[in-house]
N, C-alpha and C positions, 0 to 999 in steps of 0.2 A: 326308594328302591335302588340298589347300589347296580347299575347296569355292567353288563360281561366288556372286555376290553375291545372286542369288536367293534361293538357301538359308539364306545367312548372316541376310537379312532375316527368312525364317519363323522361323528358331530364334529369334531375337530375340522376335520375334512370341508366339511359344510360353512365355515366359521374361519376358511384359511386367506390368508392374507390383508387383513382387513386392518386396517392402523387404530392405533390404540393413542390416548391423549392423556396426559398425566400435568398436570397443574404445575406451574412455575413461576415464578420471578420473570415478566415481560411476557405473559400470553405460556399456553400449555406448548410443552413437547410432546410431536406426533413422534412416534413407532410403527414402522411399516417393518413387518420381516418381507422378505423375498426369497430367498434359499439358504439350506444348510447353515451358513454362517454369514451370510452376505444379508444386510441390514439397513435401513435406510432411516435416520432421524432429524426431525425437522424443529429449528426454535427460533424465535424472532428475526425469521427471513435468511434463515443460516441456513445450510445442509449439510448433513455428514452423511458418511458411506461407510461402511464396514465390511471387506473382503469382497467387491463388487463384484456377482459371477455372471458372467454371460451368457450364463446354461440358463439361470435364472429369465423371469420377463423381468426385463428391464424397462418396457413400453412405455409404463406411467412413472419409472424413476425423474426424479430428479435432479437437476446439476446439483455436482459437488463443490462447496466451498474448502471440504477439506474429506480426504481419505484417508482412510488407518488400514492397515494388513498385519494379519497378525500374522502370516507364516509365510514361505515360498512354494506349496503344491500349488496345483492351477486353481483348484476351488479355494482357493485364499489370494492369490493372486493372481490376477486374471490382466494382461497389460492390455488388451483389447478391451474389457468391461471399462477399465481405468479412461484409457484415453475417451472411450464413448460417453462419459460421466464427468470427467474433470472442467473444471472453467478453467479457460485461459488462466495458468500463475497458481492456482489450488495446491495450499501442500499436500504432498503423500507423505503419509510415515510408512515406513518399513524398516523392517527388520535388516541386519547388515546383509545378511543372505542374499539379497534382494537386490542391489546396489548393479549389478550387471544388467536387469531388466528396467529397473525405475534408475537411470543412471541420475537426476537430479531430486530423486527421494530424499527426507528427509529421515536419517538412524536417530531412533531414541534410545540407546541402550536400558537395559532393564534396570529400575532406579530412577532414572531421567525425566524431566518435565518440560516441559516448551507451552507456551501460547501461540497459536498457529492458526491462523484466519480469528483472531479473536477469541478465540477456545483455548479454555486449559485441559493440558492432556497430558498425561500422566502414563509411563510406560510400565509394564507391572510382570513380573517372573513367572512365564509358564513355560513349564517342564514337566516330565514323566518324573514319578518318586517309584514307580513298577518298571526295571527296565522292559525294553520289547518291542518286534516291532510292528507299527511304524513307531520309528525313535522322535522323541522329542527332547535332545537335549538340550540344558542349564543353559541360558544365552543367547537362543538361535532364533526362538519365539518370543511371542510377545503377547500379553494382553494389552488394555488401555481405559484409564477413568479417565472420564471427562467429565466438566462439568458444566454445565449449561441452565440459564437461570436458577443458578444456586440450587440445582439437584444434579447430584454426584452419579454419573451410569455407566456401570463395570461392562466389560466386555473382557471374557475370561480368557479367549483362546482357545486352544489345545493343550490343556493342564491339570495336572489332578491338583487334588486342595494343599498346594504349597504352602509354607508359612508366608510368604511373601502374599498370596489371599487374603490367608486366615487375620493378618495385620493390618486387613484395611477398613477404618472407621465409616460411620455414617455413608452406607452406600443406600443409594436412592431406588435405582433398576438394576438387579443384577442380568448378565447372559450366563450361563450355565452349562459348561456340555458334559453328555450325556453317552455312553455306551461305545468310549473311545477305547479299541483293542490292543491289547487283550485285555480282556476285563478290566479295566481302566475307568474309573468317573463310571461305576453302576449306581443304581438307583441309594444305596445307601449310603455310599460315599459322594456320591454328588449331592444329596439333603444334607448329609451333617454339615459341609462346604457350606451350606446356604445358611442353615443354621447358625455357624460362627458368626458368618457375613450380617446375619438380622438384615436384608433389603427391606422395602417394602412392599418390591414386588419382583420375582424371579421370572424370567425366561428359562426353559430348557432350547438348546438348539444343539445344531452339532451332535445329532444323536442318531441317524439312520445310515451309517458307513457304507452296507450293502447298496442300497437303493441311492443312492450319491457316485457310487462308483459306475452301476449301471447307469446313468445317467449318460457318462460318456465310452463306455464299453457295455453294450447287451450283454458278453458274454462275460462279463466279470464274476467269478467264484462268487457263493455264498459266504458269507460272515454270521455264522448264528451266534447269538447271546450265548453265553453261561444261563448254567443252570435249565434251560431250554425255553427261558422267555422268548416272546413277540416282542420286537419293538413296542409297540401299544400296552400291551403288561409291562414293561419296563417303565414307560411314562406314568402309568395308573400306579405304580411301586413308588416310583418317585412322587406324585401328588399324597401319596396314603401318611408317608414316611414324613411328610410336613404338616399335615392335619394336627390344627390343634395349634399351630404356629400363627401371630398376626402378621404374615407375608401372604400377599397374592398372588398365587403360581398362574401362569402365565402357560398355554399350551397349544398354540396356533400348529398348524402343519404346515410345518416350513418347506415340503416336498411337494403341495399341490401345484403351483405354477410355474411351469417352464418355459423357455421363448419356445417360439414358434419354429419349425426348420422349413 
């Protein structure tokens, strides 16, 4: 029985933030989401962190052995979440943008690779190919593959499907975003994206702009989809549109837990 998008959200909802364990080279890698883009992955005694936000609960995080940011707004980088999260000496990657708040950050330009706390990380192009805004321009963002017990896990950024994506081999986990405005990364354009990619298992995140915004403004403007989707039909459009594909979509609510004030 194919249930209305409602539902599909509560179960989501019911089902959110719970880490997920994927099999590797030296014991599985955990996946814990935590908010909008902020991410937390665990492999043979390592930590990573990705876009650590402090709106998020950070309670049960973990020390960072190494942190990636893939933009400069505060829900990407957060210098409070960072310092609460870093070990003494932990690289940060960021983006050049970034170099006035993380003054001993580590810049990967897009292209670039480093080993940094023992991880290879890999900087990868994300940009707006729809101008508008909010702008993301060619150079200023970042995604980032890393590989950790010899499974490859994408973390896309703020980017619609670049070539600099579309050229990346054997990805393991992809992150994915989702209903970035204006119409930017919708559910169709974000599956074909995943479809190139063939992971073998996708995340959607980075996909409830309105509800992110209010997070730290009640009164922030609405943001409706095109077309006059829910957020929740927009993810159900995106699962539908990969049906039939041998990838696990991945669909936690990355919106359920926020710190405490």
């Amino acid at each position: 029985m194919r249930l209305p998008a409602a539902a599909i959200f509560l179960a989501m909802t019911a089902a959110a933030i719970a880490a997920d364990r994927f099999p590797a080279v030296g014991g599985d890698i955990e996946i814990t989401p935590i908010l909008h883009s902020s991410v937390q992955v665990e492999h043979g005694g390592k930590v990573v962190h990705v876009d650590p936000w402090s709106v998020g609960d950070l309670s049960r995080a973990k020390p960072a052995d190494l942190i990636l940011i893939t933009d400069d707004p505060a829900h990407h980088l957060d210098v409070k979440a960072i310092q609460k999260l870093r070990k003494p000496g932990a690289p940060v990657v960021i983006t050049a943008n970034a170099r006035k708040q993380i003054p001993d950050g580590v810049v990967l330009a897009n292209g670039e690779s480093a080993t940094l706390a023992g991880i290879r990380v890999e900087s990868i192009a994300a940009y707006d190919l729809v101008p508008g805004a909010p702008d993301h321009p060619k150079g200023e963002a970042s995604g980032y593959l890393i590989t950790l017990g010899q499974r490859r896990i994408y973390f896309a950024g703020v980017t619609q499907c670049v070539p600099e994506m579309r050229a990346l081999k054997n990805v393991d986990v992809a992150f994915m975003p989702l209903n970035i405005p204006p119409a930017r990364m919708q559910p169709a354009e974000a599956a074909a994206c995943v479809k190139a990619l063939k992971p073998k298992a996708v995340y959607v995140y980075h996909y409830d702009q309105e509800r992110t915004a209010r997070l730290t403004n009640p009164n922030a403007p609405p943001q409706p989809l095109p077309n006059g989707l829910t957020v929740a039909q927009s993810l159900e459009a995106f699962r539908d549109a990969l049906k039939g594909e041998s990838i696990d979509v991945r669909l936690p609510d990355w919106y359920a837990a926020v710190a405490t004030r």
